[in-house]
C-alpha positions in Angstrom: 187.5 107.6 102.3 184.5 107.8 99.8 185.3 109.4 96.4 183.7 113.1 96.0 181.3 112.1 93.3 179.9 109.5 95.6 179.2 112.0 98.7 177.9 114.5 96.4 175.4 111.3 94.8 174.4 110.9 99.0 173.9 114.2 99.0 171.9 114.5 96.0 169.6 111.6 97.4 169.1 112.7 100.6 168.0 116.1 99.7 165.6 114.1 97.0 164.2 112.5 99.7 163.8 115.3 102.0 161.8 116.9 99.3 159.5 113.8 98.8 158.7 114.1 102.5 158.1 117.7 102.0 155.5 116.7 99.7 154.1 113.6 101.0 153.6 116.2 104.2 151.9 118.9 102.4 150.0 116.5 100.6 148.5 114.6 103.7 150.3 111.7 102.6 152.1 110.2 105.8 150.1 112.6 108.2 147.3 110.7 109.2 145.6 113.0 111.8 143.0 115.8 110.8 142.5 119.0 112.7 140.0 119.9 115.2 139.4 123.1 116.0 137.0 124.5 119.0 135.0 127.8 117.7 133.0 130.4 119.1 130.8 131.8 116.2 128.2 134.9 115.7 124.6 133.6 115.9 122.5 136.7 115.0 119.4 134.0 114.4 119.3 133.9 118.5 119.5 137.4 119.4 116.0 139.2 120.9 115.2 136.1 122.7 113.3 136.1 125.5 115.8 134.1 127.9 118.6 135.7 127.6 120.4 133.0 125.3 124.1 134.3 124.0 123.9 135.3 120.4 127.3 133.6 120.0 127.6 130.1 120.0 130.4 127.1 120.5 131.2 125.3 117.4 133.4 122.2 116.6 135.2 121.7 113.3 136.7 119.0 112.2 139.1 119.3 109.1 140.8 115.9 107.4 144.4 115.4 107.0 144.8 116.5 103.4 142.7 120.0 104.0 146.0 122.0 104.7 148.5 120.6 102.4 145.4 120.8 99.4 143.0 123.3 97.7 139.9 120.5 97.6 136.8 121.4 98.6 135.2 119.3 100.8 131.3 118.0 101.5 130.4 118.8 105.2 128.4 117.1 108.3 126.3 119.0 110.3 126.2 117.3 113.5 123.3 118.3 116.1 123.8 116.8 119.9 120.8 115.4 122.0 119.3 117.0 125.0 121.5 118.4 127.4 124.6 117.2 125.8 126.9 119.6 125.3 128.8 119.7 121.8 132.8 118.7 123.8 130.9 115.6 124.7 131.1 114.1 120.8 134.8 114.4 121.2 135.7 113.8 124.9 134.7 110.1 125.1 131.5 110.6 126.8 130.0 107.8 124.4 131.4 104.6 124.5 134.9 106.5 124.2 133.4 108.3 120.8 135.9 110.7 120.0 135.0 112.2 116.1 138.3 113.4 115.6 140.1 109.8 116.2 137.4 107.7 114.9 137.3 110.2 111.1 141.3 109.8 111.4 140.9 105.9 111.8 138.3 105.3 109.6 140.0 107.6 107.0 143.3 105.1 107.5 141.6 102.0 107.2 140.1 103.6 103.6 136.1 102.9 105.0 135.4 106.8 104.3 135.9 109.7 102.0 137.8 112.9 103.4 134.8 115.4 104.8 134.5 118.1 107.3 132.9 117.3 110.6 130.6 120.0 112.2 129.1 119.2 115.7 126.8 122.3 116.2 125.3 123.8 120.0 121.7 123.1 120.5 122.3 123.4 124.3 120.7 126.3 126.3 119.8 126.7 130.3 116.6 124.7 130.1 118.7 121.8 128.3 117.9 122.4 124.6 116.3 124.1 122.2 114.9 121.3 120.2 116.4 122.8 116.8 113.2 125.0 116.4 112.8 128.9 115.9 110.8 130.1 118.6 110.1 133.6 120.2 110.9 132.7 123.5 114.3 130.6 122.8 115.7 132.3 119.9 115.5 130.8 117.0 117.4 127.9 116.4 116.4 126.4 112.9 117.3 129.6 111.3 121.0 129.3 113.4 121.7 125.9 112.0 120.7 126.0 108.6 122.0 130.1 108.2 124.5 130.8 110.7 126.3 127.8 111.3 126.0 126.7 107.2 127.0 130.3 106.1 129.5 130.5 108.2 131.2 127.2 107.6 131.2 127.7 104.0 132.5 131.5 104.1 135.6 129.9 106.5 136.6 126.8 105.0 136.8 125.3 101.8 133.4 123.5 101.4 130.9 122.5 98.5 128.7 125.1 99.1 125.5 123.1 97.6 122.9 120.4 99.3 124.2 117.7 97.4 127.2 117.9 99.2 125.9 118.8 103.2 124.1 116.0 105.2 122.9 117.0 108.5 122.4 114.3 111.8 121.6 113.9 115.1 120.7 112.0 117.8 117.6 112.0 119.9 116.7 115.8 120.2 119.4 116.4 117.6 117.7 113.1 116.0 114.6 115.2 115.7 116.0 118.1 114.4 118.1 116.7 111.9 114.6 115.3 110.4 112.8 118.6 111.2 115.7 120.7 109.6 116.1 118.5 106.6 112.3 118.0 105.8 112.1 122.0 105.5 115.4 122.8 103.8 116.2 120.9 101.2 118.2 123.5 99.5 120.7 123.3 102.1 120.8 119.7 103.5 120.9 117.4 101.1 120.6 113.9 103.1 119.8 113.3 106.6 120.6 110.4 108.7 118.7 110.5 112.1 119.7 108.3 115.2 116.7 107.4 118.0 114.9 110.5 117.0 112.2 112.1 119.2 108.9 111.6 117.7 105.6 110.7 118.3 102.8 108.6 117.3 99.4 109.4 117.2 99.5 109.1 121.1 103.1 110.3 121.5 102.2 112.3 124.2 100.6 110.5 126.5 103.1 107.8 126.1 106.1 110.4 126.6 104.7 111.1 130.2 105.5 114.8 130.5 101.8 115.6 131.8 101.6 111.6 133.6 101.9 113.2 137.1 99.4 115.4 138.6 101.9 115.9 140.6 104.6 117.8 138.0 101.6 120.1 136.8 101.0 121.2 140.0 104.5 121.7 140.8 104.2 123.8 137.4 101.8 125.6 138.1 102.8 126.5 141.6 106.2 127.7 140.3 104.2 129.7 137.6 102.6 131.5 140.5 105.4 132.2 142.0 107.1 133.6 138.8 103.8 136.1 137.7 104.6 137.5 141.4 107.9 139.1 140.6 109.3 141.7 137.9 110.1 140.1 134.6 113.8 140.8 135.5 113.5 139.0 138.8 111.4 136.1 137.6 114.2 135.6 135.0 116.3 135.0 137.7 114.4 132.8 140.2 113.6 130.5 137.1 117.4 130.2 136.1 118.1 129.2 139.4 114.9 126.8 139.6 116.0 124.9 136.2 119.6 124.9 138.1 118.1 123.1 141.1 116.0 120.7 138.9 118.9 119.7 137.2 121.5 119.6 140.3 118.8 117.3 142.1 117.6 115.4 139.5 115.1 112.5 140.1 112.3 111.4 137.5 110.1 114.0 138.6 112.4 117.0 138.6 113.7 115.7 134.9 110.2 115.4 133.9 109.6 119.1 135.1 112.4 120.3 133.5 112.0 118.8 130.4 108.4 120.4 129.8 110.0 123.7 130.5 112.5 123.3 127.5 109.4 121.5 125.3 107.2 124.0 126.0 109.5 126.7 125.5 110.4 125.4 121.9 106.5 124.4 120.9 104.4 126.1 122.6 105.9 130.1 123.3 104.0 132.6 124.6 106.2 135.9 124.4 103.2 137.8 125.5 102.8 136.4 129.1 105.3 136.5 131.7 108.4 134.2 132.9 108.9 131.2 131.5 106.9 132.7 128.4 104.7 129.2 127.7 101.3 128.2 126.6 100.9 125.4 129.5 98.2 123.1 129.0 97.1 122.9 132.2 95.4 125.7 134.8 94.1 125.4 138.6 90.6 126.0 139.1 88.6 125.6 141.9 87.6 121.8 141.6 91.2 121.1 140.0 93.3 121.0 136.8 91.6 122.5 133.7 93.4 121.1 130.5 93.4 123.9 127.5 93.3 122.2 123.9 94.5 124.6 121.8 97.7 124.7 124.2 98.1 120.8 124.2 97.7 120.4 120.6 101.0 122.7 120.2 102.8 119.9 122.7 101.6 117.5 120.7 102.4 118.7 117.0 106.1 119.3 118.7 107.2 115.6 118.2 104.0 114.6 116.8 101.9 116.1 114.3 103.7 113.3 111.6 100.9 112.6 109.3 100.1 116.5 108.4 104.0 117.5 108.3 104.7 114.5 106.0 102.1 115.7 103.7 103.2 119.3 103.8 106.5 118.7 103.1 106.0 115.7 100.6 107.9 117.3 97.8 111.0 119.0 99.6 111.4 115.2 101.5 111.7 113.8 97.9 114.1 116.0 97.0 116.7 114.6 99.9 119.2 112.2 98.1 119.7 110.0 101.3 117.4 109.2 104.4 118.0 107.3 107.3 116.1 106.7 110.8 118.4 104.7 113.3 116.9 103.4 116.2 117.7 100.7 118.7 114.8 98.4 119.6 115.4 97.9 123.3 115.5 101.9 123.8 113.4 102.6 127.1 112.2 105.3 125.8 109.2 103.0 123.9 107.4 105.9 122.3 110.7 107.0 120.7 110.4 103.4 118.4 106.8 103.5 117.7 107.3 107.6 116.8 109.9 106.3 114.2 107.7 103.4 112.6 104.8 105.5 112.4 106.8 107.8 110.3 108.4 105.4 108.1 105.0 104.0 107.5 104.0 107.9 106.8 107.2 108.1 104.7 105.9 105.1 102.7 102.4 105.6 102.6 104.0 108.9 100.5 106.2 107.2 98.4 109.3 109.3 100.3 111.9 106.9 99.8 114.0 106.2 103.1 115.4 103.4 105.4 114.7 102.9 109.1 116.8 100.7 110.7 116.9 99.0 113.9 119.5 97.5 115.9 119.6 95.3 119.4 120.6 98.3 121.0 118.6 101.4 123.6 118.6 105.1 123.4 122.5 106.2 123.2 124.0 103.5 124.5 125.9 102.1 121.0 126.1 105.7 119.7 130.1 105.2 118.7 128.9 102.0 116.9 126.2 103.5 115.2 128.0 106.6 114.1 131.2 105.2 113.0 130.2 102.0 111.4 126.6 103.3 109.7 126.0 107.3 110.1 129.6 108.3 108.3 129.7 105.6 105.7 126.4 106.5 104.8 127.5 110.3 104.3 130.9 109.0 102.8 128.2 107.4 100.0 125.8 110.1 99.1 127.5 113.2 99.7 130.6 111.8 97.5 128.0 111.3 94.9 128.4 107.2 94.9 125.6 104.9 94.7 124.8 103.3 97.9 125.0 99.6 98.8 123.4 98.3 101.7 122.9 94.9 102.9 119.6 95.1 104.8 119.6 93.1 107.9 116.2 91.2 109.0 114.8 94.6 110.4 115.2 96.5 107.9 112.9 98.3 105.4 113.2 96.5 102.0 114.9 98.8 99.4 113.0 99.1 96.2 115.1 98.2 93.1 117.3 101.4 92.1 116.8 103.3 94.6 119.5 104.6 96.8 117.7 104.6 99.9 115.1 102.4 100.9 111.5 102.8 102.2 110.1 102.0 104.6 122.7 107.0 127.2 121.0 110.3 127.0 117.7 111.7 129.1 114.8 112.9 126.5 111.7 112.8 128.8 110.7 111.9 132.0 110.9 108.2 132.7 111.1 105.6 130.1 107.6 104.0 129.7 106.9 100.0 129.3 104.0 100.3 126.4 101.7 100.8 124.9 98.0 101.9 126.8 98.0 98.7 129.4 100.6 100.1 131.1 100.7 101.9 134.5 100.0 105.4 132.5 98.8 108.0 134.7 98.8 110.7 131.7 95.8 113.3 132.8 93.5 113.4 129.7 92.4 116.7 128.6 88.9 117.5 129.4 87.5 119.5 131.6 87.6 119.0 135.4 86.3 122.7 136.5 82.8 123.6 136.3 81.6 124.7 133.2 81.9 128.7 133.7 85.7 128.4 133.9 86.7 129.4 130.2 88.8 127.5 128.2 91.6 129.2 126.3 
């Protein structure tokens, strides 16, 4: 029989430890799983568009394991998905088995990362994506990310609510519009880490192979036909459920089609003419195809248009505290990789200082790898205010002594090309096949 000062000393001690666990719990100290939460948010930025696109959105947060049992503020990710993938697909294994709530949680066990929140934003719509951009036609989609989603974040949770302390990323269309978002607000995203971005070249275009068919402009321009031949409220329709088709039959050329719906759409709207509300390069005339410059230099300044956006934006790029262009040198989209180098060599012909780095790897197909063992590192660096330290593999852009950065799966297009000019491209040029009374636009 134990004495009653010893069972009142167990009791003592277990109630002591009961409240260390207590504590540890609160804390996040032995709960090693963050929270992620699946949102629905207000996105007035979209509302008036021309396709009917919801004006609320789907969101996903993720929060790390200390957020509840703390009052930190935390720096936040802004995540933007690639061409038709939807935002459940960064957390349902779709890549590799990428899941961003388990691979934060293991990365934040095995002490490779600082605690952040995790935003995967919706750049999705009917056509397959909105390409990050504000446009008449689409909504606007710049304005949702970098107002919306930002204000909203930081009026929910408990964020830094300065650039410093945001990075935004992507990968191919989201890729692009991390760049694109970053290069024009610097006030709210303060680095920007971009993985097998769409961009172009000088002859991006061409190379890209949305206009390679004479074929898929005809098919346009039938449909377009079609279209001006019913009530705007009926067109809408008929061209939902022609995108639907594309996509539920898809083949190189029905991607290809589909794709210049959504490009055109972002880059080149036309809100004044009828359903699908685009600028289309291309017209039927009575010897043929009639190419319209002023409406092909809006497809190309989409991805393209580098060298004059670099210089526009010269001083808000050097303002961004981290930059990184990811790409993987096998991807078969070719024009993707030479889009990237030609910026980085925009970028350094600036003085804009950045890394591009390149890998073995193609388009998506080592996303996981790329976003757990370089893109969150990278943020865990500069948005926790560190000094970076890279060891620069034999394709990488030399970094310049003390600075912090250095210079230097999933369907974006058509059909993946195999080179440069040489190669079986088909692209229709645009000059003029119609005789000369036909009027250019």
């Amino acid at each position: 029989m134990q004495s009653p000062l010893k069972e009142e000393s167990k009791k003592l001690l277990a109630g002591i430890l009961l409240m260390l666990s207590l504590v540890a719990w609160n804390t996040g100290g032995d709960r090693s799983s963050g929270r992620l939460l699946r949102r629905t948010i207000p996105a007035p930025s979209l509302a008036g568009n021309l396709i009917s696109t919801p004006a609320r959105q789907p969101l996903i947060v993720y929060l790390p394991p200390s957020y509840h049992g703390s009052d930190r503020d935390y720096p936040v990710i802004y995540y933007l998905p690639g061409f038709t993938t939807d935002v459940h697909e960064m957390i349902d294994g779709t890549f590799q088995g990428l899941n961003i709530q388990t691979d934060m949680d293991d990365l934040l066990a095995a002490g490779r990362i600082a605690e952040m929140i995790f935003v995967v934003a919706n750049g999705r719509n009917f056509l397959g994506g909105s390409f990050y951009v504000n446009s008449p036609v689409t909504g606007n989609w710049e304005d949702f990310i970098a107002r919306d989603v930002v204000q909203f974040i930081d009026r929910t949770y408990r964020t830094r609510p300065r650039s410093d302390s945001r990075g935004i990323a992507g990968s191919s269309m989201g890729g692009f519009g991390a760049i694109h978002l970053a290069m024009r607000h610097p006030d709210v995203f303060g680095a920007v880490y971009s993985l097998s971005p769409g961009l172009f070249d000088e002859n991006g275009l061409n190379d890209q192979g949305m206009f390679g068919s004479t074929e898929t402009i005809k098919r346009y321009l039938e449909k377009q036909s079609e279209f001006d031949a019913l009530p705007r409220v009926d067109a809408l329709k008929a061209f939902k459920a022609f995108i639907a088709e594309l996509y539920g039959t898809p083949s190189s050329t029905h991607l290809s089609l589909a794709f210049s719906y959504a490009y055109g759409a972002a880059f080149s709207p036309a809100p004044g003419r009828g359903v699908p509300y685009i600028d289309y390069p291309y017209t039927l005339c009575d010897t043929g195809l009639q190419c319209h410059e002023r409406a092909r230099q809006n497809y190309i300044r989409g991805f393209g248009g580098l060298f004059e956006k670099v210089q526009r934006y010269r001083d808000n790029l050097l303002k961004l505290n981290g930059l990184r262009i990811d790409i993987g040198v096998n991807d078969p989209y070719g024009w993707i990789v030479r889009g990237s180098r030609y910026l980085s060599r925009r970028l350094k012909a600036e003085r804009i200082s950045h890394r591009l780095q390149e890998h073995k790897g193609g388009h998506e197909d080592r996303l996981r790898d790329r976003v757990e063992n370089h893109m969150l590192p990278f943020f865990s660096r500069v948005l926790a205010g560190h000094a970076i330290t890279h060891r620069p593999n034999s394709r990488d852009t030399a970094t310049p002594p003390g600075m912090d950065h250095s210079t230097g799966g999933r369907s974006i297009g058509p059909v993946p090309d195999s080179g440069r000019p040489g190669h079986d491209d088909t692209h229709i040029p645009c000059v003029r096949y119609c005789h000369a009374s036909h009027t250019s636009v």
